[in-house]
C-alpha positions as CSV (number, residue, x, y, z in Angstrom):
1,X,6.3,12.1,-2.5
2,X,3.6,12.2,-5.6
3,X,4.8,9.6,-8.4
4,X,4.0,12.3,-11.2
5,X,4.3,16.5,-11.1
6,X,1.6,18.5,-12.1
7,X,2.7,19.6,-15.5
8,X,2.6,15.9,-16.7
9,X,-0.9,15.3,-15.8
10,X,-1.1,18.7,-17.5
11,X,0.5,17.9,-20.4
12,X,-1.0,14.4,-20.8
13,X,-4.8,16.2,-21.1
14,X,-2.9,18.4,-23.0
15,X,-4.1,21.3,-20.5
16,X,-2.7,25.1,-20.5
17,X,-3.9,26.9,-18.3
18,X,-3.5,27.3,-13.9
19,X,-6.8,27.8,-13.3
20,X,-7.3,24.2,-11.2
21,X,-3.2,23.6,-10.6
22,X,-4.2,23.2,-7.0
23,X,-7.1,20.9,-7.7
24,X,-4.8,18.7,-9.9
25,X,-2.1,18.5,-7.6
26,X,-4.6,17.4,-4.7
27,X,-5.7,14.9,-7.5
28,X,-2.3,13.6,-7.7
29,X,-1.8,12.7,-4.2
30,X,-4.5,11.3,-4.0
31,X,-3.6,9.0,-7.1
32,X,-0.1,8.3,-4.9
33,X,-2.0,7.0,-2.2
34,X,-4.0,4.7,-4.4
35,X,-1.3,3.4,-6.4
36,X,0.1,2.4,-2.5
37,X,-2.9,1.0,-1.5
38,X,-3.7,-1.0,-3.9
39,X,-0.1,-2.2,-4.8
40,X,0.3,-3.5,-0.6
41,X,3.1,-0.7,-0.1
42,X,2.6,1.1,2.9
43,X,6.2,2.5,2.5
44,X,6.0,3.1,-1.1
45,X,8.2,3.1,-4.4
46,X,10.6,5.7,-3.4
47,X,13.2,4.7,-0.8
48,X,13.6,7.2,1.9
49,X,16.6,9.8,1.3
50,X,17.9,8.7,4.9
51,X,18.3,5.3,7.0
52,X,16.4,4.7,9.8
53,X,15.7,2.2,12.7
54,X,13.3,-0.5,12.6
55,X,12.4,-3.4,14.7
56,X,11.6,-7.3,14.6
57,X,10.8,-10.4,16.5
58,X,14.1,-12.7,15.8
59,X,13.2,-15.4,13.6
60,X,15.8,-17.8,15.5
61,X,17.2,-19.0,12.0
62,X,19.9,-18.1,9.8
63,X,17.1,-15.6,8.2
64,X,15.2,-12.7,9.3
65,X,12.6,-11.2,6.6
66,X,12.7,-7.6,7.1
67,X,10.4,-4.8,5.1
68,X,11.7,-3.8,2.0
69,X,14.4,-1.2,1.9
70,X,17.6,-0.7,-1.0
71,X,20.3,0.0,1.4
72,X,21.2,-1.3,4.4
73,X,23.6,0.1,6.7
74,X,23.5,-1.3,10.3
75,X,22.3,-4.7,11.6
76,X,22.3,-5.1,15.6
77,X,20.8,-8.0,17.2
78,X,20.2,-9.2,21.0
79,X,22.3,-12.0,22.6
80,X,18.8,-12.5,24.6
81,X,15.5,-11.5,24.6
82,X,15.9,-10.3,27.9
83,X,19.0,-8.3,27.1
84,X,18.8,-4.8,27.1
85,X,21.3,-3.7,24.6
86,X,21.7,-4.4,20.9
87,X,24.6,-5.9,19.4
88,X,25.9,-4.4,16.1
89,X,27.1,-6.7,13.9
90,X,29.8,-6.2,11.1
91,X,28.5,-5.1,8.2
92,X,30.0,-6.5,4.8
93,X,32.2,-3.7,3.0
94,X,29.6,-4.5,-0.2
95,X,26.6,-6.9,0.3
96,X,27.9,-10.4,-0.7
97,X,31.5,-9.2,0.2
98,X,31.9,-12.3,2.8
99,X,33.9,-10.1,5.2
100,X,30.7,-9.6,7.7
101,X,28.7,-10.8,9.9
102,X,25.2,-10.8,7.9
103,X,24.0,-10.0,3.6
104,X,21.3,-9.1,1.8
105,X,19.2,-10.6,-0.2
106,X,15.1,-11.4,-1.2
107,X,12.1,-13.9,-2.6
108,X,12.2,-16.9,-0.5
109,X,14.9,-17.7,1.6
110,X,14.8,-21.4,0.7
111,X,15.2,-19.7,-3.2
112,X,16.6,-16.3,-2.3
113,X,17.5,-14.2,-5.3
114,X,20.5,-11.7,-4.6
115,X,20.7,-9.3,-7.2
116,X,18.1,-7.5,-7.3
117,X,16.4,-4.9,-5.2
118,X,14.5,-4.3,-2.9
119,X,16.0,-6.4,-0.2
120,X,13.8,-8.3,2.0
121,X,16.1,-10.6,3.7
122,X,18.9,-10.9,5.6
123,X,21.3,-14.3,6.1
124,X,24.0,-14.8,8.7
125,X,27.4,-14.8,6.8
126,X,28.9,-18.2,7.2
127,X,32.6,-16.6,7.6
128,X,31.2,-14.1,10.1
129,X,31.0,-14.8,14.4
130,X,27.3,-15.3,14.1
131,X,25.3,-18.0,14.4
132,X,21.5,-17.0,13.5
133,X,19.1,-13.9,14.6
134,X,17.7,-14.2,18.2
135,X,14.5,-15.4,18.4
136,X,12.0,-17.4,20.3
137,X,12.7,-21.4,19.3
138,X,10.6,-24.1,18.8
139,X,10.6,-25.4,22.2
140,X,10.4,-22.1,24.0
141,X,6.8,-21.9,22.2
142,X,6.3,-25.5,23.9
143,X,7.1,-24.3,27.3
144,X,5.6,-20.7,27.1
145,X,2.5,-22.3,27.1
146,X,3.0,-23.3,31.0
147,X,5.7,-20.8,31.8
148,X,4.5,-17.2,30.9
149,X,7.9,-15.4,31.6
150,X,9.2,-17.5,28.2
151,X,6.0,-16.5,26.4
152,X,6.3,-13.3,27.2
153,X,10.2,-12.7,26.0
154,X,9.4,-15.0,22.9
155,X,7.4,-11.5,21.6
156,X,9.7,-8.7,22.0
157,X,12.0,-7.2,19.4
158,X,15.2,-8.9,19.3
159,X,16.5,-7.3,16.0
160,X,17.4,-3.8,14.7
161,X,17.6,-3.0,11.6
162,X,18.8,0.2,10.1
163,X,17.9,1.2,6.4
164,X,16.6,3.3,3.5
165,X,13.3,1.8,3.7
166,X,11.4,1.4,0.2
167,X,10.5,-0.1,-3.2
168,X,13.4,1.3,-5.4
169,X,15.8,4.7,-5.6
170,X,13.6,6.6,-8.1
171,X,9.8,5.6,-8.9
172,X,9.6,3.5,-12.0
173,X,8.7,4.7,-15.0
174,X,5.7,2.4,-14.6
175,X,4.7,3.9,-11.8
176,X,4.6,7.3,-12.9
177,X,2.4,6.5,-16.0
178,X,0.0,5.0,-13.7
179,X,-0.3,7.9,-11.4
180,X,-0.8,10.0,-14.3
181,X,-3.1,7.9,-15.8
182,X,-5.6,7.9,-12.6
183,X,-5.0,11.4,-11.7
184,X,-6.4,12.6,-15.2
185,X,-9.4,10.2,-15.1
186,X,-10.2,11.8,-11.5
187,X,-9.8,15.2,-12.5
188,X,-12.5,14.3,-15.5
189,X,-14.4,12.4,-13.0
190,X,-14.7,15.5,-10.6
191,X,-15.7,18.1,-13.9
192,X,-18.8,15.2,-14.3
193,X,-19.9,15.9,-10.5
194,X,-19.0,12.6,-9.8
195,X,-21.2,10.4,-10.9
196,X,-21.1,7.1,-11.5
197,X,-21.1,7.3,-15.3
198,X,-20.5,9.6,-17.8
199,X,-20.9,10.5,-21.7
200,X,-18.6,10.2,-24.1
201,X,-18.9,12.1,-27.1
202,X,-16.3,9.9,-29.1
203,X,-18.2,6.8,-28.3
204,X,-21.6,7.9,-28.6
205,X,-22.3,5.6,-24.5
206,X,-21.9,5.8,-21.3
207,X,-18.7,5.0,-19.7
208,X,-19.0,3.5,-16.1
209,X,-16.6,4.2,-13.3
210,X,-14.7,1.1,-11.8
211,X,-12.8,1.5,-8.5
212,X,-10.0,1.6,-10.8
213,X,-8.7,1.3,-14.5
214,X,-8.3,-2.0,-16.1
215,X,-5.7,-0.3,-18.0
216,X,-3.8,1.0,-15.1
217,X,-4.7,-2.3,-12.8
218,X,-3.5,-4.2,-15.7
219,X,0.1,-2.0,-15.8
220,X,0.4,-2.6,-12.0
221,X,-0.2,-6.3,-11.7
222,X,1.8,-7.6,-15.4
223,X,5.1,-5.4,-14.3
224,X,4.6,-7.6,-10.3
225,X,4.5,-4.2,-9.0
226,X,1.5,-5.4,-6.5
227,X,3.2,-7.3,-3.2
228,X,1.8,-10.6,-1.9
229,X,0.2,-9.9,1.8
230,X,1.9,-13.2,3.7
231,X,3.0,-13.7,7.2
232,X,6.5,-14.0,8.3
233,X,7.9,-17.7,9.5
């Protein structure tokens, strides 16, 4: 879904008529997909309208990182790697209820914060029947070096996780002014045949192209909209 409609890009070049409506909106989602790109969210700032299924390698801890997401509904984990069938946990009646098996929370799990979304974590409940999320351990990766059947079971999916994937529930406000922001300095980039620089009248120079804004790079990074790339543990 675009972060901005077409009568605010409009409205923000203070621009009447439909003449390149379809140009602009092609603009915009364009200016969507940059905004994901370059902020490290491949699933975006608006959470999906419906939970789904995804699918992880156990940590064997009392933690599981997960991709971010602002609801959680189901958790189902394997007794074994080898097992066949997922076990569904019980879910807390609200997250940090204490009458389940797992919670919610994100950051670091060392330093977790839990109130504030998107969630990124789960933990094992301490009054729940669960112990931590199936997972290879740290002698199984000692052995699997000589035994390849405990190699090969330390890499399957062991945990399911089913959630409204994404950022947040609606896009931030930040987020929209920064997709109108590059979607108007495209549009005027595209009337200028897109070149690599062009004249302003205002300022009497030329005004280069950068791969993007300051203005808007600047809005994205200071509100810690742009996600940190690391691997899970």
């Amino acid at each position: 879904m675009a972060y901005c409609t077409l009568a605010q890009v409009k409205d923000s070049m203070q621009k009447t008529d439909a003449g390149d409506d379809a140009i602009i909106t092609r603009i915009i989602d364009g200016a969507t997909r940059k905004i994901d790109q370059f902020c490290n969210r491949p699933d975006g700032f608006e959470a999906d309208a419906a939970a789904s299924a995804r699918y992880y390698k156990g940590s064997g801890r009392a933690y599981q990182r997960i991709d971010e997401c602002v609801e959680i509904t189901a958790v189902a984990v394997k007794d074994a790697p080898s097992d066949d069938a997922y076990e569904t946990w019980t879910a807390p009646s609200t997250n940090m209820a204490g009458d389940g098996d797992w919670f919610a929370g994100s950051g670091d799990p060392d330093d977790p914060e839990f109130n504030r979304l998107p969630y990124t974590l789960l933990f094992v409940d301490p009054n729940g029947d669960q112990s931590w999320f199936t997972g290879e351990t740290y002698e199984q990766r000692k052995r699997g070096r000589a035994r390849r059947g405990v190699d090969i079971w330390a890499r399957v999916p062991t945990v399911e996780v089913t959630a409204k994937w994404g950022y947040s529930v609606a896009v931030p406000d930040d987020i929209t002014e920064a997709c109108i922001m590059i979607a108007a300095r495209f549009y005027k980039r595209l009337q200028g045949s897109m070149s690599d620089s062009l004249a302003s009248a205002d300022l009497g120079a030329l005004m280069y192209m950068q791969q993007l804004d300051p203005d808007v790079a600047g809005l994205l990074l200071d509100g810690r909209y742009v996600r940190i790339a690391t691997g899970r543990r």
